[in-house]
PDB file of N, CA, C and O in Angstrom:
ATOM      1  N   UNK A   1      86.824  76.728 119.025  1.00  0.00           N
ATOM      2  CA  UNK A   1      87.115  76.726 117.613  1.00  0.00           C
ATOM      3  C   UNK A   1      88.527  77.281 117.439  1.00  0.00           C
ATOM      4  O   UNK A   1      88.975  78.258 118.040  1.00  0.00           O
ATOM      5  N   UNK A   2      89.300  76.384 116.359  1.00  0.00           N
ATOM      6  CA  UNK A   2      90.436  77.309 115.866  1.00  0.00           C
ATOM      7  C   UNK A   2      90.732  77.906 114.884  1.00  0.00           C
ATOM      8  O   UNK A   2      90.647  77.089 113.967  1.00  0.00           O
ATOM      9  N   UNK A   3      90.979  78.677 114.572  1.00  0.00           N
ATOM     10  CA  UNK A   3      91.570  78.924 113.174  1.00  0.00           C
ATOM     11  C   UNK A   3      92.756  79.396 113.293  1.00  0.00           C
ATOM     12  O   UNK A   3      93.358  80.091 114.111  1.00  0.00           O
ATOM     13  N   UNK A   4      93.050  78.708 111.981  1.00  0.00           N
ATOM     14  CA  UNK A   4      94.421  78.865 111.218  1.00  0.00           C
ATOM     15  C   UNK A   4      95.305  80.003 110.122  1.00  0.00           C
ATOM     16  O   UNK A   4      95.719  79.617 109.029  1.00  0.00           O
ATOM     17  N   UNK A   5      95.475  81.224 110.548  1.00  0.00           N
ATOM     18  CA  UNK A   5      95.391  82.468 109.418  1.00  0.00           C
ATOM     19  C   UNK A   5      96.530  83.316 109.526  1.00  0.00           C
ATOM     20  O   UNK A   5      96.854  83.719 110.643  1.00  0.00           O
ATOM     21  N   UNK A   6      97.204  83.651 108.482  1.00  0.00           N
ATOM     22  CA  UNK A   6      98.502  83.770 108.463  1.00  0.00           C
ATOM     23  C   UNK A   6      98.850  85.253 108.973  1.00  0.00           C
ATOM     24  O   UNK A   6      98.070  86.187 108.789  1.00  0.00           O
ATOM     25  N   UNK A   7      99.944  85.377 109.557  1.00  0.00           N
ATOM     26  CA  UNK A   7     100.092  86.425 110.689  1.00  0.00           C
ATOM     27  C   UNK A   7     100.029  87.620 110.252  1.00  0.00           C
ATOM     28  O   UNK A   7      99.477  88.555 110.831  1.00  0.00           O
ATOM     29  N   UNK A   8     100.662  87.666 109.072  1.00  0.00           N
ATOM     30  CA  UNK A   8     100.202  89.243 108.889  1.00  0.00           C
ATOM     31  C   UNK A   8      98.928  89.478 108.467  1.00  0.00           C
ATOM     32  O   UNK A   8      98.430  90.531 108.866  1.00  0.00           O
ATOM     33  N   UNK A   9      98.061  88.561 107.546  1.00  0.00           N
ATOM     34  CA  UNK A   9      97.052  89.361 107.942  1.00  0.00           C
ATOM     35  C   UNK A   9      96.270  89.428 109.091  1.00  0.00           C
ATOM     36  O   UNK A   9      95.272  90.135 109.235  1.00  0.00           O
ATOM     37  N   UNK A  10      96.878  88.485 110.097  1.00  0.00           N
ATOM     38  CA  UNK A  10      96.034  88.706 111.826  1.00  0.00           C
ATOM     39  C   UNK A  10      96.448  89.957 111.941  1.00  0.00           C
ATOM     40  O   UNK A  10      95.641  90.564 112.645  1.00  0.00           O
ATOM     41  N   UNK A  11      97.396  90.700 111.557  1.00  0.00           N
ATOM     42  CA  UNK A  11      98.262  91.606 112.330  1.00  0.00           C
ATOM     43  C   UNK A  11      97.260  92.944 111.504  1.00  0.00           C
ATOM     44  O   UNK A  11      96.874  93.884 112.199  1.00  0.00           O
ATOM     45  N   UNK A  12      96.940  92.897 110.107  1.00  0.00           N
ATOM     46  CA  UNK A  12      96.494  93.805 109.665  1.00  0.00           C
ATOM     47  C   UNK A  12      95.263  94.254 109.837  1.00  0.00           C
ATOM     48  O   UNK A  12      94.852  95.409 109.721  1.00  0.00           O
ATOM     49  N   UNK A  13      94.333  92.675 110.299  1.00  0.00           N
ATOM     50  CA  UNK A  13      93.370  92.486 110.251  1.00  0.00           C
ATOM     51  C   UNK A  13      92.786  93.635 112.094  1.00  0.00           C
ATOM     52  O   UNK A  13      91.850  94.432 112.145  1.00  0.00           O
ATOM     53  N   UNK A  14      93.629  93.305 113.126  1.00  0.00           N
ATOM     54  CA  UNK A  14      93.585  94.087 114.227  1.00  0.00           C
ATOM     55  C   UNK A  14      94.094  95.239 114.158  1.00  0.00           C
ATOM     56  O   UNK A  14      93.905  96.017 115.093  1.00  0.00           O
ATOM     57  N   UNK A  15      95.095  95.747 112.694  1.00  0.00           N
ATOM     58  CA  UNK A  15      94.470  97.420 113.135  1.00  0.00           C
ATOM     59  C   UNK A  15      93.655  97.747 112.257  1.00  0.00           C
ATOM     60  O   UNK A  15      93.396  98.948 112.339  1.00  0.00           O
ATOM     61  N   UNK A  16      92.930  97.044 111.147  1.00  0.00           N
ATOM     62  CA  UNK A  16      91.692  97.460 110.958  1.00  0.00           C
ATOM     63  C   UNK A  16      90.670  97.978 111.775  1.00  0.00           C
ATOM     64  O   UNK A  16      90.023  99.023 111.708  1.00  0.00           O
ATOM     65  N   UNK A  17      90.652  96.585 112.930  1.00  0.00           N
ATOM     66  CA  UNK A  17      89.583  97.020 113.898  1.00  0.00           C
ATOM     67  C   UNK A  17      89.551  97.846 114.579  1.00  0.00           C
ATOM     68  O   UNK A  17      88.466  98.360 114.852  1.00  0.00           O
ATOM     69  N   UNK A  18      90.616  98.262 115.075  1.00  0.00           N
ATOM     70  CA  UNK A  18      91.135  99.263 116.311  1.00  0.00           C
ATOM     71  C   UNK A  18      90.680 100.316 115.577  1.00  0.00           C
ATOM     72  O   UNK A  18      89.858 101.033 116.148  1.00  0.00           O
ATOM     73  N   UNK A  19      91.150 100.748 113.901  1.00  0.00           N
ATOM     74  CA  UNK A  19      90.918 101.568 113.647  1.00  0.00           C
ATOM     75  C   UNK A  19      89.017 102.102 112.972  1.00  0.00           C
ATOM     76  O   UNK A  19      88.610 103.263 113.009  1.00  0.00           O
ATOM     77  N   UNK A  20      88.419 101.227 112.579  1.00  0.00           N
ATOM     78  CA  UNK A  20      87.307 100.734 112.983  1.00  0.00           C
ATOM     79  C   UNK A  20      86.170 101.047 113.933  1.00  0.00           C
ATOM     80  O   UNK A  20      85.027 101.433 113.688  1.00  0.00           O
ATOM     81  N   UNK A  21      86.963 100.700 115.433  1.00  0.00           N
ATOM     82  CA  UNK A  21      86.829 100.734 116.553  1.00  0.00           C
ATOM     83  C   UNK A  21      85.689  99.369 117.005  1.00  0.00           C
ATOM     84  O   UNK A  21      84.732  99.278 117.773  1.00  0.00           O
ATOM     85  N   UNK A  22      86.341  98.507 116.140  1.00  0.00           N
ATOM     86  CA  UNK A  22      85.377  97.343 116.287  1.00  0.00           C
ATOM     87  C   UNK A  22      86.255  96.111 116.998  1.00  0.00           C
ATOM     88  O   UNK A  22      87.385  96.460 117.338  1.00  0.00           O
ATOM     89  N   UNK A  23      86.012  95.155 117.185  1.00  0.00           N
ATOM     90  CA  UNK A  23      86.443  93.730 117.851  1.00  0.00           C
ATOM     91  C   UNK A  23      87.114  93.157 116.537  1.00  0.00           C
ATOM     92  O   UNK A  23      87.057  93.838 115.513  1.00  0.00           O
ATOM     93  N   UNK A  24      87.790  91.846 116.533  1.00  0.00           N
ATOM     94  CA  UNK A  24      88.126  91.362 115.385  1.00  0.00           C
ATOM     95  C   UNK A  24      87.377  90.186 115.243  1.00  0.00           C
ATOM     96  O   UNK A  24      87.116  89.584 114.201  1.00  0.00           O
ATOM     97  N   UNK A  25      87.064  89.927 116.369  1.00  0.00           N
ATOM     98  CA  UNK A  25      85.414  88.648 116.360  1.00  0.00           C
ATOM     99  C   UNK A  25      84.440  89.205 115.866  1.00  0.00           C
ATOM    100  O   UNK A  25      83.840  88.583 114.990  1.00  0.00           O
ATOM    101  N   UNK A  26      83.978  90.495 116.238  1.00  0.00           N
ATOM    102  CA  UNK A  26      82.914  91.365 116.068  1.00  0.00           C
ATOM    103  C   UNK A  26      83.089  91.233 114.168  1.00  0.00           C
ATOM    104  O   UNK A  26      82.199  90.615 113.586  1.00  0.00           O
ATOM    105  N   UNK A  27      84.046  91.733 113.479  1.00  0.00           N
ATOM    106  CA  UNK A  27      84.400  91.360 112.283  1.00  0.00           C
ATOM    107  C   UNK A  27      83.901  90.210 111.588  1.00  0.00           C
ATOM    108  O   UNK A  27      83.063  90.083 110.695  1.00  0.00           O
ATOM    109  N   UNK A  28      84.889  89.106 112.452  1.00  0.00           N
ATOM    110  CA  UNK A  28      84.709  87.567 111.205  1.00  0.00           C
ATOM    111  C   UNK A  28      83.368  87.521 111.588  1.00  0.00           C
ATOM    112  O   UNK A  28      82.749  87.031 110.644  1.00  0.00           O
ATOM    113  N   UNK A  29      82.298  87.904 112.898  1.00  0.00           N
ATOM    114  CA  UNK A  29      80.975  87.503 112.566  1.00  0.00           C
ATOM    115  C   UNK A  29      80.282  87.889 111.769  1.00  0.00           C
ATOM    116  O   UNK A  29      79.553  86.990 111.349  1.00  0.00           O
ATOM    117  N   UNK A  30      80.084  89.041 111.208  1.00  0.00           N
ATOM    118  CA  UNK A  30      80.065  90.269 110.520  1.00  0.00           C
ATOM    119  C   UNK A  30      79.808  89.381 109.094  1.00  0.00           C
ATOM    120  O   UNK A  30      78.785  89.195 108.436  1.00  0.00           O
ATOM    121  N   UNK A  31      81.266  88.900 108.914  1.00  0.00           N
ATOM    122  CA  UNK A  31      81.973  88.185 106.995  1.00  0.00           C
ATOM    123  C   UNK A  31      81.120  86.876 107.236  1.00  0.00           C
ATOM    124  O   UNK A  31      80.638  86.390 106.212  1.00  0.00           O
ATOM    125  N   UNK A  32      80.829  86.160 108.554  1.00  0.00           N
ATOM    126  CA  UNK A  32      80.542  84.871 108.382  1.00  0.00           C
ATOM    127  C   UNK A  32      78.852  84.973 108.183  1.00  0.00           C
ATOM    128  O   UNK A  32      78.171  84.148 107.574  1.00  0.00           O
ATOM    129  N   UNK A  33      78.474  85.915 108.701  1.00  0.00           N
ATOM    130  CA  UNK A  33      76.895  86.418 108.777  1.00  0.00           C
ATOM    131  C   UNK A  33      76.672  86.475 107.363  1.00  0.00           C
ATOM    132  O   UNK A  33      75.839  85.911 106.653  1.00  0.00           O
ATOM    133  N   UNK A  34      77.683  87.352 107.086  1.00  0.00           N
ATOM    134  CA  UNK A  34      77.473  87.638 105.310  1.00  0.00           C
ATOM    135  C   UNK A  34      77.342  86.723 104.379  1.00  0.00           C
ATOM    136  O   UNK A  34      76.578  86.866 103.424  1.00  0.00           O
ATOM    137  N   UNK A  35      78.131  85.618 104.580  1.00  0.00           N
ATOM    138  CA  UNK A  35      78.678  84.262 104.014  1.00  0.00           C
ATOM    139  C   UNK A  35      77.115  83.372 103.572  1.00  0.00           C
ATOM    140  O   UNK A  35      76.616  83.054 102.492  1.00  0.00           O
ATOM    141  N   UNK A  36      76.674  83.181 105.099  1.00  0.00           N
ATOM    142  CA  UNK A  36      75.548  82.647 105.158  1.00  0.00           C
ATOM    143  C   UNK A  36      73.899  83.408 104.594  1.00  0.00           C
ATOM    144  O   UNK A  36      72.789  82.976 104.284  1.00  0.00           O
ATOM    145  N   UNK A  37      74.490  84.592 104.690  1.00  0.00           N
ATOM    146  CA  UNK A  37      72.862  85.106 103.763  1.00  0.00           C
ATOM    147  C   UNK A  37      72.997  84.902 102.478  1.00  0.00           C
ATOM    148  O   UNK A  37      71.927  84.731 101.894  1.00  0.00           O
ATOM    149  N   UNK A  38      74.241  84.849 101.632  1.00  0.00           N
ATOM    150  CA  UNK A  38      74.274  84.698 100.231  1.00  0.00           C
ATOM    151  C   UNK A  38      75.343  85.513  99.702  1.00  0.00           C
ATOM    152  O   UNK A  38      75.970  86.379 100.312  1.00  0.00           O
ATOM    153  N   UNK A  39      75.453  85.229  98.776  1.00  0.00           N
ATOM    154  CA  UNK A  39      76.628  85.530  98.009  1.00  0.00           C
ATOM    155  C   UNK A  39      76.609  86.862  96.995  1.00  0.00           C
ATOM    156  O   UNK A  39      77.607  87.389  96.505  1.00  0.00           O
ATOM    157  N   UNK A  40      75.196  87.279  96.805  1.00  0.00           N
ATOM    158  CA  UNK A  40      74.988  88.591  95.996  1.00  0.00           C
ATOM    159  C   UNK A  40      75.692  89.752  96.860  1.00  0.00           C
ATOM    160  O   UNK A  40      76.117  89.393  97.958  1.00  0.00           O
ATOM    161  N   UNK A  41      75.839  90.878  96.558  1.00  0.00           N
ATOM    162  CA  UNK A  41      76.468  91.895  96.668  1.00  0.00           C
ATOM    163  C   UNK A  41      75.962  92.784  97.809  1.00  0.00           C
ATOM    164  O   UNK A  41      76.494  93.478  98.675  1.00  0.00           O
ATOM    165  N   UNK A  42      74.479  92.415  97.378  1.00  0.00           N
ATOM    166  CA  UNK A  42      73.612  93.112  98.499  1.00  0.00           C
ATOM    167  C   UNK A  42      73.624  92.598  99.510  1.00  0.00           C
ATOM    168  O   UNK A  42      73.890  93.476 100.331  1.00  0.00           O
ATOM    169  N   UNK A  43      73.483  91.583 100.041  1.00  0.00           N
ATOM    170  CA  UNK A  43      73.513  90.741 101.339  1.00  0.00           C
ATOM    171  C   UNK A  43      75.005  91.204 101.861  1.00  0.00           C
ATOM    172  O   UNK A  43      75.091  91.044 103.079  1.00  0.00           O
ATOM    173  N   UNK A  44      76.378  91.814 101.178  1.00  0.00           N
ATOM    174  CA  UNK A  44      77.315  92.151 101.845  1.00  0.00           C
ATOM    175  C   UNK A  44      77.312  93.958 102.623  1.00  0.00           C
ATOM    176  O   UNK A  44      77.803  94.584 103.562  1.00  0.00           O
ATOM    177  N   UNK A  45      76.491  94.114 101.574  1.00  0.00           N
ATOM    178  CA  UNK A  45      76.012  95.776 101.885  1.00  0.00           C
ATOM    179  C   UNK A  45      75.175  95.812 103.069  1.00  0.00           C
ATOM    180  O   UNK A  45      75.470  96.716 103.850  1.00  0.00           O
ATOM    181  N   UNK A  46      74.165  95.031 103.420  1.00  0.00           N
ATOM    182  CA  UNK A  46      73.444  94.802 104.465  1.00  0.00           C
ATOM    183  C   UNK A  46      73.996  94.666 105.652  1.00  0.00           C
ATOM    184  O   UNK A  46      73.371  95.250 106.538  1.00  0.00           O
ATOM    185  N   UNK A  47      75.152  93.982 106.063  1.00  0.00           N
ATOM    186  CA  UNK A  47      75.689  94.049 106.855  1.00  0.00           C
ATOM    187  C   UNK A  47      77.321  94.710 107.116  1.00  0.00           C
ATOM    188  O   UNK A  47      78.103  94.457 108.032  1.00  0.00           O
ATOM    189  N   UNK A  48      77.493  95.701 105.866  1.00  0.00           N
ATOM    190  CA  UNK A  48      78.284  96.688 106.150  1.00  0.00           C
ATOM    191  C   UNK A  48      79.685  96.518 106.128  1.00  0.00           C
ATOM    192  O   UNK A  48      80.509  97.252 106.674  1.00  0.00           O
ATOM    193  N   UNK A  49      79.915  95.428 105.414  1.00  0.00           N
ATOM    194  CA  UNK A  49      81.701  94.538 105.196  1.00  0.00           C
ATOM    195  C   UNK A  49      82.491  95.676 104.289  1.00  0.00           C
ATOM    196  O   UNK A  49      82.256  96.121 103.166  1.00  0.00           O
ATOM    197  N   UNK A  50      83.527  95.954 105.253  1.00  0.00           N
ATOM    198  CA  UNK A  50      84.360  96.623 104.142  1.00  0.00           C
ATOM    199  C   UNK A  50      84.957  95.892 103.038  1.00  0.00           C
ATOM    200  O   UNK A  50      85.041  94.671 102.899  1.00  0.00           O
ATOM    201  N   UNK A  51      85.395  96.910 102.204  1.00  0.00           N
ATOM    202  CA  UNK A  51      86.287  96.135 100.922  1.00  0.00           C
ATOM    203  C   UNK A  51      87.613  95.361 101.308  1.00  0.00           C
ATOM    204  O   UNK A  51      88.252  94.519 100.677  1.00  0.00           O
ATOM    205  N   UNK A  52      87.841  96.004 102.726  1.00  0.00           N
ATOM    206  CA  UNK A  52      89.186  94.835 103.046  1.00  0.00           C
ATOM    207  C   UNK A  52      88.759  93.665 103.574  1.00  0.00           C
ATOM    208  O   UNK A  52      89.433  92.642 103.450  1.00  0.00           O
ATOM    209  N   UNK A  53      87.758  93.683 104.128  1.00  0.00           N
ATOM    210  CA  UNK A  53      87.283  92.350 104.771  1.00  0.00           C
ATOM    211  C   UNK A  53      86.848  91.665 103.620  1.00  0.00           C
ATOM    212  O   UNK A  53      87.123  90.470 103.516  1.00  0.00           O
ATOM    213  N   UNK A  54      85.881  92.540 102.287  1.00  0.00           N
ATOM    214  CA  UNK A  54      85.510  91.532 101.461  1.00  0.00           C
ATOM    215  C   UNK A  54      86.586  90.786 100.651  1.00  0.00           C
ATOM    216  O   UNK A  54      86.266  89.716 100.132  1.00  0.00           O
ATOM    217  N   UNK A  55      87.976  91.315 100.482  1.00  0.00           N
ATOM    218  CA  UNK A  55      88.877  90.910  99.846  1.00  0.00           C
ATOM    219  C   UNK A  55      89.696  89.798 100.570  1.00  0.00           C
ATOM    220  O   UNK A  55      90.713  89.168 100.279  1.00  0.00           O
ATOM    221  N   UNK A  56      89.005  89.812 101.429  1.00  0.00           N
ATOM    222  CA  UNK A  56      89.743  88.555 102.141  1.00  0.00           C
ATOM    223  C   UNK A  56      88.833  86.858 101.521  1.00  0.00           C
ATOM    224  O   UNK A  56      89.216  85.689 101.473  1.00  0.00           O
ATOM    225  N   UNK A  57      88.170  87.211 101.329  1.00  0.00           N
ATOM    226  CA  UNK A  57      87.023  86.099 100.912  1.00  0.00           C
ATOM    227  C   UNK A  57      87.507  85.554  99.494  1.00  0.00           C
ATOM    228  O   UNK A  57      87.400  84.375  99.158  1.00  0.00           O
ATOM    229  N   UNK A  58      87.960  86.390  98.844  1.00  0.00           N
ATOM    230  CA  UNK A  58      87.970  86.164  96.956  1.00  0.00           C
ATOM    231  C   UNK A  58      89.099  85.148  96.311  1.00  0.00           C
ATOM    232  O   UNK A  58      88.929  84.493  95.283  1.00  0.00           O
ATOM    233  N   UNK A  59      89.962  85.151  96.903  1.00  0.00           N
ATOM    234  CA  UNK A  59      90.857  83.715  96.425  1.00  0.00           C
ATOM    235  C   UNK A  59      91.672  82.956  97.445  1.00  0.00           C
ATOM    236  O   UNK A  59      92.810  83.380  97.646  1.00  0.00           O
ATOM    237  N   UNK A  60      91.229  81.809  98.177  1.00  0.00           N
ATOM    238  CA  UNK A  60      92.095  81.560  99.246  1.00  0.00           C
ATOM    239  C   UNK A  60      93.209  80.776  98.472  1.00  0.00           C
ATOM    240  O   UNK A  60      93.670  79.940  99.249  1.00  0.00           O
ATOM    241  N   UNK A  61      93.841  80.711  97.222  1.00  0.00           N
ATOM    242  CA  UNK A  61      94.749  80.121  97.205  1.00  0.00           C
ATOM    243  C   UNK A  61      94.610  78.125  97.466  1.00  0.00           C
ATOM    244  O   UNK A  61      94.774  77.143  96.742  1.00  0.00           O
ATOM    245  N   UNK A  62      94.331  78.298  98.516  1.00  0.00           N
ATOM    246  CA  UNK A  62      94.304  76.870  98.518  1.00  0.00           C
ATOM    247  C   UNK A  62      93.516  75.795  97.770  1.00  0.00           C
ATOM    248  O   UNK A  62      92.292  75.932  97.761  1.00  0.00           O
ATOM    249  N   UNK A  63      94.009  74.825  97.190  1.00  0.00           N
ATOM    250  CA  UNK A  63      93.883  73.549  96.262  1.00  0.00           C
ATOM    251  C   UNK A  63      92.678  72.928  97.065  1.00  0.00           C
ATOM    252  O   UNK A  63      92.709  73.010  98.293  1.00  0.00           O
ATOM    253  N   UNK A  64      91.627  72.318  96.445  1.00  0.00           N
ATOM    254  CA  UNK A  64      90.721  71.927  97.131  1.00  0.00           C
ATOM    255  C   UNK A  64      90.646  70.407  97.668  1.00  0.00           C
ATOM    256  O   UNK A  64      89.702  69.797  98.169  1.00  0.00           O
ATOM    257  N   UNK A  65      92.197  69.939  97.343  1.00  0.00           N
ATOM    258  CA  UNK A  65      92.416  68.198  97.982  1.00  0.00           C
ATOM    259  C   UNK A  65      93.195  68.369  98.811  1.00  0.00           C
ATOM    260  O   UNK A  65      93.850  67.391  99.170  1.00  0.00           O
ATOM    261  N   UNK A  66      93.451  69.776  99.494  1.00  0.00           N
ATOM    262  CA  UNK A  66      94.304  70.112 100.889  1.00  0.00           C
ATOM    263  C   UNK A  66      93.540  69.264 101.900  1.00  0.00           C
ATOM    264  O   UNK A  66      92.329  69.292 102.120  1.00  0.00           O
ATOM    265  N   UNK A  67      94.631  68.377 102.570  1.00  0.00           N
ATOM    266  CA  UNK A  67      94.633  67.530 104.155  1.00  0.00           C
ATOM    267  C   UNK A  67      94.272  68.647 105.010  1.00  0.00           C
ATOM    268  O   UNK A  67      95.357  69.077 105.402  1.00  0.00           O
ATOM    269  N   UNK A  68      93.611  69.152 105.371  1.00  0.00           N
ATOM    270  CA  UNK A  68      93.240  70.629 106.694  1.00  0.00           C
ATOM    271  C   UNK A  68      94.015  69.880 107.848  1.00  0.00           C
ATOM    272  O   UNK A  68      95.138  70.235 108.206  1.00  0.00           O
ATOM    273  N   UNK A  69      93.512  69.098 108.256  1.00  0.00           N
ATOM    274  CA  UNK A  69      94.064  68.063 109.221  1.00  0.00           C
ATOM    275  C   UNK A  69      95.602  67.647 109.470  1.00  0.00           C
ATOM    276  O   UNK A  69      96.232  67.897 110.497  1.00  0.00           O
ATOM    277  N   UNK A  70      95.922  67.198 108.721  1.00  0.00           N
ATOM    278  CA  UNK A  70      97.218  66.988 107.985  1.00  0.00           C
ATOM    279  C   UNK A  70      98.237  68.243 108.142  1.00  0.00           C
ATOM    280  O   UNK A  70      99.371  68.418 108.588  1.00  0.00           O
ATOM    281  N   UNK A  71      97.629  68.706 107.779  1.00  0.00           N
ATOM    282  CA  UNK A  71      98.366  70.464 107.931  1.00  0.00           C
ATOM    283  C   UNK A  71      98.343  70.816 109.306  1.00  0.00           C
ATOM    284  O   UNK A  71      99.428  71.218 109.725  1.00  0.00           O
ATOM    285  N   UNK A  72      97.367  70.776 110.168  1.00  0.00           N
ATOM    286  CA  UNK A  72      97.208  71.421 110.835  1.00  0.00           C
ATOM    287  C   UNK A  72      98.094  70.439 111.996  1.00  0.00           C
ATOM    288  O   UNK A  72      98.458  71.083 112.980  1.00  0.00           O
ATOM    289  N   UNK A  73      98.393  69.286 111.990  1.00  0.00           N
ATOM    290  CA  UNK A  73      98.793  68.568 112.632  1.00  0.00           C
ATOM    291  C   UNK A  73     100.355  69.015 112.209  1.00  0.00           C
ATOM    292  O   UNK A  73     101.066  69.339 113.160  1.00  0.00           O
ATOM    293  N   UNK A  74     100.868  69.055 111.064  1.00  0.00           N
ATOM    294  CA  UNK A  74     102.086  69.507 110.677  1.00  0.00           C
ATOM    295  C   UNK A  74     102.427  70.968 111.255  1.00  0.00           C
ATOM    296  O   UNK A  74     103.623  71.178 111.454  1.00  0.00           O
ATOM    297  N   UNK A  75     101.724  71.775 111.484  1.00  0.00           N
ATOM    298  CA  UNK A  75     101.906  73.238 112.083  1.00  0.00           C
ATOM    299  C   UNK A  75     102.287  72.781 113.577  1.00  0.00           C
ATOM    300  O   UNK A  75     103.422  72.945 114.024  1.00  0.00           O
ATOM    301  N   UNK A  76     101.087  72.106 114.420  1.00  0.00           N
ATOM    302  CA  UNK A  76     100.988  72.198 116.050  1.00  0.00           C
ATOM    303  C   UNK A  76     102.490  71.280 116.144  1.00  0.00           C
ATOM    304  O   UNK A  76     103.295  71.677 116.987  1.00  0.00           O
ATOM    305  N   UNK A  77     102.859  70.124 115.338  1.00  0.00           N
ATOM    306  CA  UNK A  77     104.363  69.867 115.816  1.00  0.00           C
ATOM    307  C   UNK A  77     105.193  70.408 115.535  1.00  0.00           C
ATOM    308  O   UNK A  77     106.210  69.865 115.965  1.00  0.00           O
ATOM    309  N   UNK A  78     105.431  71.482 114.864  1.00  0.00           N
ATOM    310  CA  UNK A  78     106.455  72.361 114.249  1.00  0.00           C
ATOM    311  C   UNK A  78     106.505  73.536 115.577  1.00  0.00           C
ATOM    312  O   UNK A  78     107.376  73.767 116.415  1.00  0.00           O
ATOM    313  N   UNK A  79     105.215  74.106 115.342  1.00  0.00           N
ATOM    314  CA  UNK A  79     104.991  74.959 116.655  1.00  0.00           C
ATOM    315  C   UNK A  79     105.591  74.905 118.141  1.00  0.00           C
ATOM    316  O   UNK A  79     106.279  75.774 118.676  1.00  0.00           O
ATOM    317  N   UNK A  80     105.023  73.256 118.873  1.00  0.00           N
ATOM    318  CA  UNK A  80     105.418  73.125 119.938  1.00  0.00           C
ATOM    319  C   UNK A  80     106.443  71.873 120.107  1.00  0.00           C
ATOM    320  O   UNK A  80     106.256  70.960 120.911  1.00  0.00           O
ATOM    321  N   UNK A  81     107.606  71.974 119.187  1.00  0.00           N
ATOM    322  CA  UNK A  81     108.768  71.452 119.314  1.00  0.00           C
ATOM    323  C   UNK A  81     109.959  71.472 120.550  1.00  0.00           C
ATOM    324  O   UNK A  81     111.018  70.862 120.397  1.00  0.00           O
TER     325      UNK A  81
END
């Protein structure tokens, strides 16, 4: 699997963990676990998501007729030019 996520918050997102003392996989499973039990408040409490992780969830900004593909094909040739 890949994902696509912009560097600083990769960058912020690993000293969360460090500081944490958790994984940063250990994390997104954590938000994605959460994702999938539901969307109430409690199901995020259950599995213990901080407020920075939950704030990552609340507006991605992105337009919902975004090419993912398209993009992502535009990054990997930009990338390995």
């Amino acid at each position: 699997m890949t994902l696509k996520l912009d560097k600083d918050i990769i960058e912020k997102a690993k000293i969360y963990a460090s500081e944490k003392n958790r994984s940063l996989s250990a994390i997104i499973e954590s938000y994605l676990k959460a994702l999938t039990l539901g969307k109430d408040e409690e199901s995020f409490e259950e599995i213990k998501i901080s407020p920075f992780v939950k704030s990552m969830s609340l507006k991605s900004g992105l337009s919902g007729d975004l090419d993912y593909k398209k993009e992502l094909g535009n990054y990997y040739s930009e990338k390995y030019k």
